[in-house]
Short mmCIF file of the C-alpha atoms (twelve columns), coordinates in Angstrom:
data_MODEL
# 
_entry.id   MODEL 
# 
loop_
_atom_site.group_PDB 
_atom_site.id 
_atom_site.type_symbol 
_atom_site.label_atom_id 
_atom_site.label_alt_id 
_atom_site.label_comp_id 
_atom_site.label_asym_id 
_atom_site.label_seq_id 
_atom_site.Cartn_x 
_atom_site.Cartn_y 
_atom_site.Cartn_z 
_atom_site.pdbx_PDB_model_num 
ATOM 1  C CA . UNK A 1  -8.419 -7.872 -5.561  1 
ATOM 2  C CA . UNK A 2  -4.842 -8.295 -6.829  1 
ATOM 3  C CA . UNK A 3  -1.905 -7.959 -3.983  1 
ATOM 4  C CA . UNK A 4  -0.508 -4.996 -6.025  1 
ATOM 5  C CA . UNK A 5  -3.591 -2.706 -5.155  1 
ATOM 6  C CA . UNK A 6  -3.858 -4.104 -1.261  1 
ATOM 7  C CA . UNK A 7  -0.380 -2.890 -1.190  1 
ATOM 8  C CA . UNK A 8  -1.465 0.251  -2.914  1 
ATOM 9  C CA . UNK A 9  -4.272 0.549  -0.369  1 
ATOM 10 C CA . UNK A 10 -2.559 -0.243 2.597   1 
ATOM 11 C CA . UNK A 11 0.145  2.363  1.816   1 
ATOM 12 C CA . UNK A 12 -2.034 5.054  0.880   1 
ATOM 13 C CA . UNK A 13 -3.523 4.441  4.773   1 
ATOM 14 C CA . UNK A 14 0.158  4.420  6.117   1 
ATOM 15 C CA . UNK A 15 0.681  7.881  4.328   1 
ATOM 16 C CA . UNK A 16 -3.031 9.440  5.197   1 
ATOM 17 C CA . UNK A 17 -1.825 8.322  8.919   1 
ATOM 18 C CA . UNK A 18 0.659  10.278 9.279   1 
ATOM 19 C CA . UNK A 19 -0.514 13.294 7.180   1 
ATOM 20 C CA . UNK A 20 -3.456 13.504 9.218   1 
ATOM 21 C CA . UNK A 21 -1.883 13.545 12.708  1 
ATOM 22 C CA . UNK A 22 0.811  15.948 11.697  1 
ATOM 23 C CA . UNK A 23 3.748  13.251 11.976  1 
ATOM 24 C CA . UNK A 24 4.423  12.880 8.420   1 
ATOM 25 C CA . UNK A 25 8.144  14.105 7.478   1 
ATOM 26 C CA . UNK A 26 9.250  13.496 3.310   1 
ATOM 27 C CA . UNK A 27 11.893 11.776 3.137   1 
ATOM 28 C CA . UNK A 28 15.784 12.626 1.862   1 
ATOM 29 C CA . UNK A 29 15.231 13.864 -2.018  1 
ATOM 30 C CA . UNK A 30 18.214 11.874 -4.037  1 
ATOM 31 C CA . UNK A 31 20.765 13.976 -6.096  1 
ATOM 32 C CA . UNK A 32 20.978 13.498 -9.540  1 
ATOM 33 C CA . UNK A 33 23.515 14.719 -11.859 1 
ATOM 34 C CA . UNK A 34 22.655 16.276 -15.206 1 
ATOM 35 C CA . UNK A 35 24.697 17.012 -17.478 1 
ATOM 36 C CA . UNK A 36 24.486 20.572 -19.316 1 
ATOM 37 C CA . UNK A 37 25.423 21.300 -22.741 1 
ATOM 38 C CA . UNK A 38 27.978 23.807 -21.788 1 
ATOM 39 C CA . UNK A 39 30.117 20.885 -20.069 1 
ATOM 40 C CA . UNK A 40 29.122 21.097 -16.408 1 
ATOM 41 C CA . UNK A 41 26.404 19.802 -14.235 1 
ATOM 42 C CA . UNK A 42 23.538 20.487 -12.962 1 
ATOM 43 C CA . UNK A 43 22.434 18.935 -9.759  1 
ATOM 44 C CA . UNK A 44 18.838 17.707 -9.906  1 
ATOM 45 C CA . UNK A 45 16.774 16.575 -6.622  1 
ATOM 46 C CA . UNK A 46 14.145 13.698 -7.437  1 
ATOM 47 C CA . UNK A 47 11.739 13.282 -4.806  1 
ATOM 48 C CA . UNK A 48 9.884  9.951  -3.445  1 
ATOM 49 C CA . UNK A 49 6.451  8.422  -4.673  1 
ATOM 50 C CA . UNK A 50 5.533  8.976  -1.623  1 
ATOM 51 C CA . UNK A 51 6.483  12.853 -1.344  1 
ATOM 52 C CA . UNK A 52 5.166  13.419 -4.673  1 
ATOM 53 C CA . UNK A 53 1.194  11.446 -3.253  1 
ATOM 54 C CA . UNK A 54 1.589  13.934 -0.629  1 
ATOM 55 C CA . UNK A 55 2.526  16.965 -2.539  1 
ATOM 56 C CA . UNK A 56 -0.249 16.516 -4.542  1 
ATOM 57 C CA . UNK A 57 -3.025 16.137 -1.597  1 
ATOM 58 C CA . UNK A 58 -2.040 19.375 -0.209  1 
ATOM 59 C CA . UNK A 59 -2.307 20.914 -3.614  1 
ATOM 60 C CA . UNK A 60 -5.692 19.613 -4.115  1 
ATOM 61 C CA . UNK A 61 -6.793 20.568 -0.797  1 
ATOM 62 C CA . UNK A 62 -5.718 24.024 0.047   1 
# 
């Protein structure tokens, strides 16, 4: 196996960890500015990797 997906793996367990026993908190979302065609900006929020693994478990299982 490659070191990129024993990585993978070993941060998948990491993130099933604390998912499972109810300690698992996302982390701060960073602010992104976007500009709008009117002239101003819009403030966009880009979430984690992480968050986004986790978002999607949830979905899938409830």
């Amino acid at each position: 196996m490659s070191s990129r997906w024993l990585i993978l793996k070993a941060n998948l367990y990491k993130l099933w960890n604390r998912m499972s026993s109810g300690s698992y908190f996302p982390a701060p979302v960073k602010a992104v500015a976007i500009p709008k065609k009117s002239g101003g900006e819009r403030i966009l929020g880009i979430p984690t990797v992480e968050d986004r693994i986790a978002q999607m478990v949830v979905k899938m299982e409830f």
